[in-house]
N, CA, C and O atoms as a GROMACS GRO file, in nm:
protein
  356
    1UNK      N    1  12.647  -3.400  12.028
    1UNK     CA    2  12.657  -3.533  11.971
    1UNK      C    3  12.521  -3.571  11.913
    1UNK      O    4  12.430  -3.573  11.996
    2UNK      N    5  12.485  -3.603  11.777
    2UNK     CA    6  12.409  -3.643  11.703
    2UNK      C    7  12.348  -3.807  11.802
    2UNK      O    8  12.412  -3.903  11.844
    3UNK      N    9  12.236  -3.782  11.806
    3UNK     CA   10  12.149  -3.953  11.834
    3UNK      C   11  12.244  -4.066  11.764
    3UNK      O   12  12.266  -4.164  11.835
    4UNK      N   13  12.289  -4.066  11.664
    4UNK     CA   14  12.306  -4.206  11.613
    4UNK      C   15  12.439  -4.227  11.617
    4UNK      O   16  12.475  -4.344  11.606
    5UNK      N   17  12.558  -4.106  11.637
    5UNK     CA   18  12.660  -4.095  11.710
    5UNK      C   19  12.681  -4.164  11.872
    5UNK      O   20  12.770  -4.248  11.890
    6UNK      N   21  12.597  -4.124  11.978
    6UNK     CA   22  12.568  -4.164  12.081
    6UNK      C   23  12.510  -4.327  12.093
    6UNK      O   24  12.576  -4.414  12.151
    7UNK      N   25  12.382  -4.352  12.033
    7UNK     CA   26  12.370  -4.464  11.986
    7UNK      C   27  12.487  -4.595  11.946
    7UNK      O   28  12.516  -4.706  11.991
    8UNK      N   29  12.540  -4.491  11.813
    8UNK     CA   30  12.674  -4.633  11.830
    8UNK      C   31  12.810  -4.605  11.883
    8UNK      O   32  12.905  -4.678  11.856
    9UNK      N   33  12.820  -4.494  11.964
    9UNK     CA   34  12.935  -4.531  12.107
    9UNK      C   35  12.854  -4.625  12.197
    9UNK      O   36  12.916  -4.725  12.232
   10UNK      N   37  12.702  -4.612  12.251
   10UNK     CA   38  12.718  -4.703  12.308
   10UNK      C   39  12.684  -4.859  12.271
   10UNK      O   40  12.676  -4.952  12.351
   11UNK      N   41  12.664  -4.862  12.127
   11UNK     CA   42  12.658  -4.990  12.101
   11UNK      C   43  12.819  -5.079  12.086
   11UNK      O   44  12.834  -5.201  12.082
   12UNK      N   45  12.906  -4.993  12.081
   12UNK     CA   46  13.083  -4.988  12.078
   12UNK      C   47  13.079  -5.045  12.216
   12UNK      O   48  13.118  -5.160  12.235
   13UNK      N   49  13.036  -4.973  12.310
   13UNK     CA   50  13.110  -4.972  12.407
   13UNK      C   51  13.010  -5.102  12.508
   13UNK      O   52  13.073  -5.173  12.586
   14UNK      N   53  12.883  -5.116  12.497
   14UNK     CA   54  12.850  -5.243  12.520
   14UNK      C   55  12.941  -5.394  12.459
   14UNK      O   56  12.987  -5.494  12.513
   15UNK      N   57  12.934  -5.347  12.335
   15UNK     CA   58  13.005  -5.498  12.275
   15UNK      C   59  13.170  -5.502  12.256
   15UNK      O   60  13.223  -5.600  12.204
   16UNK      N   61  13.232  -5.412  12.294
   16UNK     CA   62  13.368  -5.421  12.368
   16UNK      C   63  13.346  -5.506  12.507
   16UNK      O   64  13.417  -5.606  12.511
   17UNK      N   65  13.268  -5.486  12.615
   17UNK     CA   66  13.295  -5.484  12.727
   17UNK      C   67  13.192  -5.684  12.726
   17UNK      O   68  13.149  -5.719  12.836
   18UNK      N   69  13.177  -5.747  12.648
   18UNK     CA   70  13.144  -5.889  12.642
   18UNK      C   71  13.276  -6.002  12.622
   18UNK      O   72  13.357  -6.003  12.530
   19UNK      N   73  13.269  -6.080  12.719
   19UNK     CA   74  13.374  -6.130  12.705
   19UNK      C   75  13.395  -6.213  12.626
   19UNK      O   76  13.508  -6.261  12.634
   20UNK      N   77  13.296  -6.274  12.503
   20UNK     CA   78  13.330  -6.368  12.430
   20UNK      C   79  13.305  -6.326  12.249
   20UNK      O   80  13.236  -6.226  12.266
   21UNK      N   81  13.314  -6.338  12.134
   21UNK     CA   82  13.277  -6.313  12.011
   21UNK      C   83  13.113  -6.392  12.042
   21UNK      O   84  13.010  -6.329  12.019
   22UNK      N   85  13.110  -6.504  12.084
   22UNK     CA   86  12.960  -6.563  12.049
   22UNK      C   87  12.876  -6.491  12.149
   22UNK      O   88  12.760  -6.517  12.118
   23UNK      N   89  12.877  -6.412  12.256
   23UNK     CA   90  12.834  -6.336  12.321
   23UNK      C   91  12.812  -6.243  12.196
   23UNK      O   92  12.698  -6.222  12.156
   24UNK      N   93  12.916  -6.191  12.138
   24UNK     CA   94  12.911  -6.049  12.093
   24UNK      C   95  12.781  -6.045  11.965
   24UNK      O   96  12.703  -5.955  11.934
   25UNK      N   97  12.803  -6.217  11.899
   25UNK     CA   98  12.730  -6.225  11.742
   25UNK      C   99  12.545  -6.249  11.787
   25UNK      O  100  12.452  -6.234  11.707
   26UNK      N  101  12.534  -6.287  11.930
   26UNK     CA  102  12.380  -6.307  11.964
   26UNK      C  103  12.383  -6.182  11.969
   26UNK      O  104  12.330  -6.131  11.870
   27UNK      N  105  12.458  -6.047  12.109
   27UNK     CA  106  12.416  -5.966  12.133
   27UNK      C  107  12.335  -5.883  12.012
   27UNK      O  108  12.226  -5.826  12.004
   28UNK      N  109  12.461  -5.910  11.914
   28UNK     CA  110  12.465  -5.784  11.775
   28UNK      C  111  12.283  -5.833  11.691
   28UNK      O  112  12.179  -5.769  11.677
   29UNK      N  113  12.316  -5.951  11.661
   29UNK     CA  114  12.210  -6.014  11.624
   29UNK      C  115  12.063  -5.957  11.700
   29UNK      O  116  11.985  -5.879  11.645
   30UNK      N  117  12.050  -6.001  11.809
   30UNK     CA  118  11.912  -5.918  11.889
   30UNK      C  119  11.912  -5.804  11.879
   30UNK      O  120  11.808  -5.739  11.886
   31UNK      N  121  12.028  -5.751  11.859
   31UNK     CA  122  11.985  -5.529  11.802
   31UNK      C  123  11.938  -5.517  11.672
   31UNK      O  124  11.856  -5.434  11.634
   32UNK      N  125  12.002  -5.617  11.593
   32UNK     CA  126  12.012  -5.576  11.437
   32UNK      C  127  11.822  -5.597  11.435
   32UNK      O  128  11.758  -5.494  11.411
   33UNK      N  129  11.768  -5.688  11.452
   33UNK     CA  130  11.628  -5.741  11.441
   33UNK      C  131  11.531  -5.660  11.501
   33UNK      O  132  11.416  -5.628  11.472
   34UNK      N  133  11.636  -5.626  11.623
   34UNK     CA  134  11.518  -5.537  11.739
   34UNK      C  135  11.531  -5.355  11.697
   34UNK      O  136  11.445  -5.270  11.720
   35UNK      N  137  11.678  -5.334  11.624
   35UNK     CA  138  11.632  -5.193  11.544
   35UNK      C  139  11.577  -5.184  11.418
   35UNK      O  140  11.537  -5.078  11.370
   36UNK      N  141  11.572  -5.303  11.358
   36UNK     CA  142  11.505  -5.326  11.221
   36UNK      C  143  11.362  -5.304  11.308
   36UNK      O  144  11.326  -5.187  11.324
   37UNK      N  145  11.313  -5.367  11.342
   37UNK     CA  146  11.179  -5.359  11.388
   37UNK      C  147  11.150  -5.213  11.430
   37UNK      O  148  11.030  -5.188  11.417
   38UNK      N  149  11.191  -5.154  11.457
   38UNK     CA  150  11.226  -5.035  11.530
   38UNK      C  151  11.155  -4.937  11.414
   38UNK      O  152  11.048  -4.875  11.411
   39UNK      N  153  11.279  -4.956  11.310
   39UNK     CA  154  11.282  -4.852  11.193
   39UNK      C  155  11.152  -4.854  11.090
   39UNK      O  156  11.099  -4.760  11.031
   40UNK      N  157  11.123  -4.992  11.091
   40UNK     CA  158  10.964  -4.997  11.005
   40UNK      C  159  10.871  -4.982  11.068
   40UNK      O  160  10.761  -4.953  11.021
   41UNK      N  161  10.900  -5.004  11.215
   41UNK     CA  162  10.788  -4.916  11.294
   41UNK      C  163  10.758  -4.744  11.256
   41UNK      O  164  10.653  -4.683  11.230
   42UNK      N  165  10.878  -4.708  11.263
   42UNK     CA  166  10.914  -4.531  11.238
   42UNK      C  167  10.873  -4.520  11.086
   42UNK      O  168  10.798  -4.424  11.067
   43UNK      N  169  10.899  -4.580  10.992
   43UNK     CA  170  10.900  -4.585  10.830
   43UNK      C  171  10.705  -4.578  10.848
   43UNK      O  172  10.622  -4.493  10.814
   44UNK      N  173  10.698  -4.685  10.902
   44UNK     CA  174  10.526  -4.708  10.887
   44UNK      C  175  10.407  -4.599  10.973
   44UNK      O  176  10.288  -4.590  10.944
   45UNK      N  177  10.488  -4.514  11.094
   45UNK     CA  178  10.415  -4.428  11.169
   45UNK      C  179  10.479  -4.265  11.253
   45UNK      O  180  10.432  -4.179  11.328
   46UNK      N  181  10.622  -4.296  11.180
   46UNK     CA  182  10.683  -4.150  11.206
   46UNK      C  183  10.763  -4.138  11.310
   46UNK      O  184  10.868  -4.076  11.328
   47UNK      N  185  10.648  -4.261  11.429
   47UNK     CA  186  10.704  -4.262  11.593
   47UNK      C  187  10.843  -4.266  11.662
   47UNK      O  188  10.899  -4.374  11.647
   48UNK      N  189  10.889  -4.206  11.709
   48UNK     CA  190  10.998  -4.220  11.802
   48UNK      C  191  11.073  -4.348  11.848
   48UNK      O  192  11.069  -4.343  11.971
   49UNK      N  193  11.120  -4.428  11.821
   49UNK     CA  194  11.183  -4.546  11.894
   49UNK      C  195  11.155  -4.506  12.060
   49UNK      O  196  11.129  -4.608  12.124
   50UNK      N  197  11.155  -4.408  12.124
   50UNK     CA  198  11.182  -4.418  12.287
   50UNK      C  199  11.032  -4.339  12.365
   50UNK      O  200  11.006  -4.296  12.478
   51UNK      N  201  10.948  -4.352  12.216
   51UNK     CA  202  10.816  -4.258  12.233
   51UNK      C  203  10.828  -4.065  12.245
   51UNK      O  204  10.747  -3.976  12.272
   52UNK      N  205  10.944  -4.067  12.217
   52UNK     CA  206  10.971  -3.933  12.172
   52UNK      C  207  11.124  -3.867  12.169
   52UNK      O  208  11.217  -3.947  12.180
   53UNK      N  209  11.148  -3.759  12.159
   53UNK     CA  210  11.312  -3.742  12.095
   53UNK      C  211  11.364  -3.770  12.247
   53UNK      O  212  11.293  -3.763  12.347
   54UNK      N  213  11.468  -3.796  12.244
   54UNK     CA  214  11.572  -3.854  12.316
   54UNK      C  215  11.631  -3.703  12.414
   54UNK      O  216  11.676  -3.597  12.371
   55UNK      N  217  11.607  -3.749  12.557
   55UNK     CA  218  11.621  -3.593  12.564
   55UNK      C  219  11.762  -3.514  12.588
   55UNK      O  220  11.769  -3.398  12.628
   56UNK      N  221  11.862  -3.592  12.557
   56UNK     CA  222  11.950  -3.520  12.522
   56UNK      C  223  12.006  -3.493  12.362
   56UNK      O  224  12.052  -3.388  12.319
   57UNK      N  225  11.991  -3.591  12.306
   57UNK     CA  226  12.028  -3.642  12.146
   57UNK      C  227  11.919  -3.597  12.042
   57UNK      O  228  11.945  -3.577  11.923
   58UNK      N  229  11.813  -3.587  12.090
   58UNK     CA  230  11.744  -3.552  11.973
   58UNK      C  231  11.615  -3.644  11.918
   58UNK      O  232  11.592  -3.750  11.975
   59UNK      N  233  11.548  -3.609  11.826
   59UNK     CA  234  11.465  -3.741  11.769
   59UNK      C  235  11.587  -3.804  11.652
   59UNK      O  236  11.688  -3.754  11.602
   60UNK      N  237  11.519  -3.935  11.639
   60UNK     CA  238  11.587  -3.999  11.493
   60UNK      C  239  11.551  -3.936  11.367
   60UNK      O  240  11.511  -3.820  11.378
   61UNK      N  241  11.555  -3.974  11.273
   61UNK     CA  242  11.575  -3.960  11.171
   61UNK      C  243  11.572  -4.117  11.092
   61UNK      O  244  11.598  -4.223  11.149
   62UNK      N  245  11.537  -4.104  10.964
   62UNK     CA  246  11.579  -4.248  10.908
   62UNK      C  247  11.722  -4.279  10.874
   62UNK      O  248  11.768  -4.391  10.850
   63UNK      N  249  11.785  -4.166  10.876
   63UNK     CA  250  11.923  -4.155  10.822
   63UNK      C  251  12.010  -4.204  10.980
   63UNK      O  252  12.121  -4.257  10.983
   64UNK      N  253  11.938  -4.173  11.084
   64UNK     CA  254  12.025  -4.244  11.200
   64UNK      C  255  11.971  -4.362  11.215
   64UNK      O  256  12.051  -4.414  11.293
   65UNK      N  257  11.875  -4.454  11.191
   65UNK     CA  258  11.858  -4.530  11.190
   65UNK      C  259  11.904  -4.647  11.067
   65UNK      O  260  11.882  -4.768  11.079
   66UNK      N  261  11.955  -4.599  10.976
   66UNK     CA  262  11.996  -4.664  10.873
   66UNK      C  263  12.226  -4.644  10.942
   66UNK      O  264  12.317  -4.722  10.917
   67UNK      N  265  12.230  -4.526  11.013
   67UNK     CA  266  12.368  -4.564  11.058
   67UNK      C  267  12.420  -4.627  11.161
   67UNK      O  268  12.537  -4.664  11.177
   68UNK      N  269  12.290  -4.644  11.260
   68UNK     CA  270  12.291  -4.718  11.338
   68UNK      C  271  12.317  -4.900  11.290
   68UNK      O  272  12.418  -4.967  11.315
   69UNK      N  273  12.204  -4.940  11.225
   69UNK     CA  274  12.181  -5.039  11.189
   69UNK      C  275  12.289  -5.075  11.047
   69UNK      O  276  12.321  -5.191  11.024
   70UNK      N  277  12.320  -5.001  10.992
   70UNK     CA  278  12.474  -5.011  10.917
   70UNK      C  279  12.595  -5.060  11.030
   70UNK      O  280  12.653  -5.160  10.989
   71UNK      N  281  12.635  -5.022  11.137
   71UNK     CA  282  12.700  -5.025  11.252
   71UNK      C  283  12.691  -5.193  11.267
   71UNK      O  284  12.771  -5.276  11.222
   72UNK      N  285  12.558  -5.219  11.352
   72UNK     CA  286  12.561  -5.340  11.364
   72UNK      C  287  12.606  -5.392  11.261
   72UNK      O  288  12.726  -5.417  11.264
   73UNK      N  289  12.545  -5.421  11.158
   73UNK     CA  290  12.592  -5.519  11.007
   73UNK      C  291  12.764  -5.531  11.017
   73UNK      O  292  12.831  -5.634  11.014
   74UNK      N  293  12.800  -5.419  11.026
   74UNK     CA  294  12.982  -5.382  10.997
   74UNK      C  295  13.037  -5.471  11.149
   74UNK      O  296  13.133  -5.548  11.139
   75UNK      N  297  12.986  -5.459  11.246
   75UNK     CA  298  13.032  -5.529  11.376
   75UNK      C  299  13.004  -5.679  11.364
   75UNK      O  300  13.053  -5.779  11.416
   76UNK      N  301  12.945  -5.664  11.310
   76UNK     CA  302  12.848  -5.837  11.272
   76UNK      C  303  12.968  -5.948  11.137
   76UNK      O  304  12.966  -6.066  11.100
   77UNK      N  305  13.056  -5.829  11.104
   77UNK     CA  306  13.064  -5.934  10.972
   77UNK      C  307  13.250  -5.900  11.044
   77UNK      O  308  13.333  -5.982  11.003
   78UNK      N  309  13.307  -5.784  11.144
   78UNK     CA  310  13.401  -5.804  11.135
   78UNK      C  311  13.444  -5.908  11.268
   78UNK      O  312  13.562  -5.935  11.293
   79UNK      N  313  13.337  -5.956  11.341
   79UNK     CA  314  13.365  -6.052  11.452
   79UNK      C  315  13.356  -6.180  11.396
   79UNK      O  316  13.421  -6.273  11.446
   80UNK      N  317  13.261  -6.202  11.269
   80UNK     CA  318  13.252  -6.358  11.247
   80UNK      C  319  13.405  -6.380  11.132
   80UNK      O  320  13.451  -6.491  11.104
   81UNK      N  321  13.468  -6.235  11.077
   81UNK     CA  322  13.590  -6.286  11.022
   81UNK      C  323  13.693  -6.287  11.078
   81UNK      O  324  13.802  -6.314  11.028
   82UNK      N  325  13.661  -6.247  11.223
   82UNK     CA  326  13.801  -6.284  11.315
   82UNK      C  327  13.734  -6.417  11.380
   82UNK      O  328  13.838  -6.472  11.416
   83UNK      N  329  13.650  -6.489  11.411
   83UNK     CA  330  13.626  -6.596  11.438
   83UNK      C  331  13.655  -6.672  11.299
   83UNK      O  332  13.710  -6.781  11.317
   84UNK      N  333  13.633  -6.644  11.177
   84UNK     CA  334  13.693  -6.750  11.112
   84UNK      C  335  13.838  -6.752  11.109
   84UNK      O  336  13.908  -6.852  11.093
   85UNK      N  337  13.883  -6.616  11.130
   85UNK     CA  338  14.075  -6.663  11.116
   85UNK      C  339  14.131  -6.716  11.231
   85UNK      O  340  14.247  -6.752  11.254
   86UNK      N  341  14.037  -6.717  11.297
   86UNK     CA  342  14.121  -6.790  11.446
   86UNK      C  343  14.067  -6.961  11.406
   86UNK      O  344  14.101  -7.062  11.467
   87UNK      N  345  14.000  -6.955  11.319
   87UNK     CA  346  13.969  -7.113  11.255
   87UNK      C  347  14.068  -7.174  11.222
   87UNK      O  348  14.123  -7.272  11.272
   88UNK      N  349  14.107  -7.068  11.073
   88UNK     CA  350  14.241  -7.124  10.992
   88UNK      C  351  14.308  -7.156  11.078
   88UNK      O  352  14.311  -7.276  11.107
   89UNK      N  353  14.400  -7.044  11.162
   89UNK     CA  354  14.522  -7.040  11.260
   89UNK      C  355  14.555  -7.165  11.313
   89UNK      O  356  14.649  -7.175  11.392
   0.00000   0.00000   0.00000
């Protein structure tokens, strides 16, 4: 299993297991910022997010860090459009 595979099962499987959408849109929210930070850290010095490869998964890549953080965005926009249709309803 690829790092950014593993990464977003368990970012799946954290934000399945929250019991509310506004739980889910802070949680998602504090990753999206805290792997952005992450990635221009890595962009700006090469470094490891965990201070070195992951020791089962591997090091990152920018390309897992851009699917990671794609992930969030996609979780982010399909919880606030089921919170808006439970608006309409």
């Amino acid at each position: 299993m690829s790092i950014s595979a593993f990464l977003t099962a368990e970012l799946d499987r954290k934000v399945n297991a929250m019991s509310s959408d506004a739980a889910r849109i802070q949680f998602l929210a504090l990753q999206g910022n805290s792997w952005a930070e992450r990635y221009r850290h890595f962009c700006r010095t090469g470094d490891q997010p965990f201070g070195g490869p992951h020791p089962e998964h591997g090091e990152m890549s920018a390309a897992d860090f851009v699917i990671l953080i794609s992930r969030i965005s996609a979780l982010q926009g399909q919880i606030k459009a089921r919170m808006a249709q439970r608006e309409i309803a």
